[in-house]
C-alpha positions as CSV (number, residue, x, y, z in Angstrom):
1,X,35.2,19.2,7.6
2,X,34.1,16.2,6.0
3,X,31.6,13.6,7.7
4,X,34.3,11.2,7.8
5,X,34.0,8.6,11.0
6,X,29.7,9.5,10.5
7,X,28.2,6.0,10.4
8,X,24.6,6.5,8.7
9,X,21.6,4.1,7.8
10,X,19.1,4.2,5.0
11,X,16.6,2.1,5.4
12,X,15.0,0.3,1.9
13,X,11.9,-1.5,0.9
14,X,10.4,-2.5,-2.1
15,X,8.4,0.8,-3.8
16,X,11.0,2.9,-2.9
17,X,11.5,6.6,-5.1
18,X,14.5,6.0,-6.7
19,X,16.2,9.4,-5.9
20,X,15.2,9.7,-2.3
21,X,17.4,6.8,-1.9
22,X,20.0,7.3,-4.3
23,X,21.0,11.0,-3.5
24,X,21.0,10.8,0.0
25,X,23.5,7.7,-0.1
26,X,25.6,9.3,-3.0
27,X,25.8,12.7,-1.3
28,X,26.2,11.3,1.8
29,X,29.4,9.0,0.3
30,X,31.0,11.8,-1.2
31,X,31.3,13.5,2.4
32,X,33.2,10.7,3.0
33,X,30.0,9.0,5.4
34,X,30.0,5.4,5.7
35,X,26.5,4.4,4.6
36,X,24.8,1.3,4.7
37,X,21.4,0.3,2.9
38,X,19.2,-1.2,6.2
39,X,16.4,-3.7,5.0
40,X,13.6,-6.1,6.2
41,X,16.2,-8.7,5.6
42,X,20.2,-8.1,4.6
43,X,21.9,-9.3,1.4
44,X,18.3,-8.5,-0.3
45,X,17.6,-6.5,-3.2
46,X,14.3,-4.3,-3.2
47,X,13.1,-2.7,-6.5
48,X,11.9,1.2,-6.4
49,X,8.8,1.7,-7.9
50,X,10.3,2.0,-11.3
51,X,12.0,-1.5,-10.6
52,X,15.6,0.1,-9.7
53,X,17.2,-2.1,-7.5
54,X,18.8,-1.3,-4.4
55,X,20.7,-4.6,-2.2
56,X,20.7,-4.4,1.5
57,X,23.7,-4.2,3.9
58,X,22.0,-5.0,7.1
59,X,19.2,-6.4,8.5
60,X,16.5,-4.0,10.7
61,X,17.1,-6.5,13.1
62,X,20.7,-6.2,13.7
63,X,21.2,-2.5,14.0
64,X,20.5,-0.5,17.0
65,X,20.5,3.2,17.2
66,X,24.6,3.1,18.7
67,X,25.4,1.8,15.3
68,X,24.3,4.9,13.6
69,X,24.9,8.7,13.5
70,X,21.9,9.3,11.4
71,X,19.1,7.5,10.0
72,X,17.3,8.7,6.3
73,X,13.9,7.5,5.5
74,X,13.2,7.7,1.5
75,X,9.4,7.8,0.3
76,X,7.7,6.7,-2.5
77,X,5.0,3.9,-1.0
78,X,7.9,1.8,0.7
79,X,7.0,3.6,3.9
80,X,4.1,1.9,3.8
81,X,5.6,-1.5,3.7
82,X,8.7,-0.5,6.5
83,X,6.0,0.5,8.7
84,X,4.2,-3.2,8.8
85,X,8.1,-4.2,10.0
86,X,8.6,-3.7,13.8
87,X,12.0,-3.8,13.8
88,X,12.3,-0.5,11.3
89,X,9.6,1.0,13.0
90,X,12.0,0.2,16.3
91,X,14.9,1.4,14.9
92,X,13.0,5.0,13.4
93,X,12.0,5.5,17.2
94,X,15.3,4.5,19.2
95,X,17.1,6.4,16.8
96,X,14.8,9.3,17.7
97,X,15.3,8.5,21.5
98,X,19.0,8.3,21.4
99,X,19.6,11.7,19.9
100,X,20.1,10.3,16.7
101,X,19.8,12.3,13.2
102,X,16.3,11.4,11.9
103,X,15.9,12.4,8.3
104,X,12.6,11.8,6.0
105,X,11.1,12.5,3.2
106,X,8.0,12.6,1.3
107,X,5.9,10.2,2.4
108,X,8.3,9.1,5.1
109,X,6.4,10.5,7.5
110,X,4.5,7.6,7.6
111,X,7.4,6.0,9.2
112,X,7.7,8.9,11.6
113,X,3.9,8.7,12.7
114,X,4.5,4.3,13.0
115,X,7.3,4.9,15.3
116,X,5.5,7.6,17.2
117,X,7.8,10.7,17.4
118,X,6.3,13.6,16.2
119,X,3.6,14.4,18.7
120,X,4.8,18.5,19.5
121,X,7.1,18.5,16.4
122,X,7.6,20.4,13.6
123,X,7.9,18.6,10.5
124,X,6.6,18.8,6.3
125,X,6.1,15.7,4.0
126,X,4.1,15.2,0.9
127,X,1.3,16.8,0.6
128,X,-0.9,13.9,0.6
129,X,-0.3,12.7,3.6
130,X,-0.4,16.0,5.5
131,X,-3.8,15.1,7.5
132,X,-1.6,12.0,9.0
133,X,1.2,13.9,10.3
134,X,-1.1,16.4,11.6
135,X,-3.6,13.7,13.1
136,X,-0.4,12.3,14.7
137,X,0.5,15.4,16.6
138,X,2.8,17.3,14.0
139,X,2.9,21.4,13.0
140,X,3.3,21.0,9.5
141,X,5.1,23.3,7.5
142,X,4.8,23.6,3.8
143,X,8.8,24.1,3.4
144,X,11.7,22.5,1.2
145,X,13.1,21.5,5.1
146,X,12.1,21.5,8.5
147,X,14.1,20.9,11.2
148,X,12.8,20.8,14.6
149,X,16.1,19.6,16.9
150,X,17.8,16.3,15.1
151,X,14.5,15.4,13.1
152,X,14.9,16.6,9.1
153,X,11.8,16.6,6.8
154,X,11.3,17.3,3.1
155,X,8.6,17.0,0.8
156,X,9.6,15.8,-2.6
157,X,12.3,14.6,-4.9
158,X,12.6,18.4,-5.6
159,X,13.8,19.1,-1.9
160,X,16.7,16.5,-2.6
161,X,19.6,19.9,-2.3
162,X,18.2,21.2,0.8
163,X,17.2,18.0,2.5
164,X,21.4,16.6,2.3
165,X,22.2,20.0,3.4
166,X,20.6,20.2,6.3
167,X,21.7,16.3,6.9
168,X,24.9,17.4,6.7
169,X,24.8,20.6,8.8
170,X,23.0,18.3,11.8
171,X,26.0,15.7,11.4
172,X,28.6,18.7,11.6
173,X,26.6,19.9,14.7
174,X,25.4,23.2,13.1
């Protein structure tokens, strides 16, 4: 079963890591997802922290949890920058609320903590910013994945494989 009809939303900002963007959405594409690149503003590009650039679909603004199946977070320091932007923060926790898939990684958990969804829940990110999650009301795990109902965390570029997995397996209802 491919994830064909599975509308998903990764959300960009400049500072992004190149491959917790690029994966996901490739992976993601070749399931047959539709997936569109949400940013502060749409039509935009954003350069990763290595200056790849990535163009927005959408607009924060403009997207509501009912638009989207699932919802990826990629690290590198763009959290940092998403989280200064209500309406990604808004659109991390309605997602959250609505049942939606909620996938981040590295230190995407800034995001998570922003939008205020992990008090009780399990979840990993980079190692750095461990102490936030924790502080925020997180069990972390030091594991490739958690999964703790529809919320998927990873810690590093090196989690990529297990991180789409499990994506996947939550959009397939496993």
């Amino acid at each position: 079963m491919s994830l064909e009809g599975k509308k998903i939303g990764i959300l960009v900002e400049n500072n992004y890591q190149e491959l917790e963007l690029w994966y996901p959405l490739l992976r993601l594409k070749e399931e047959r997802a539709e997936v569109r690149v949400i940013g502060p503003q749409a039509k935009e590009t954003y350069q990763s922290k290595h200056g790849y650039p990535a163009i927005s679909d959408l607009a924060a603004a403009g997207v509501r949890a009912e638009d989207l199946d699932a919802l990826i977070i990629p690290g590198g320091f763009a959290p940092d920058l998403m989280r200064r932007n209500a309406d990604m923060v808004r659109l991390v926790r309605e997602c959250h609320e609505k049942g939606r898939v909620v996938a981040a990684i590295c230190h995407a958990g800034w995001m998570l903590i922003s939008a205020d969804i992990l008090r009780g829940k399990k979840a990993t990110c980079f190692y750095s910013i461990k102490d936030d999650l924790v502080n925020a009301g997180a069990h972390f795990l030091d594991q490739e994945v958690v999964r703790d109902g529809l919320l998927i965390t990873s810690r590093n570029p090196m989690d990529l494989p297990v991180f789409c997995r499990e994506i996947i397996r939550a959009l397939k209802g496993k």
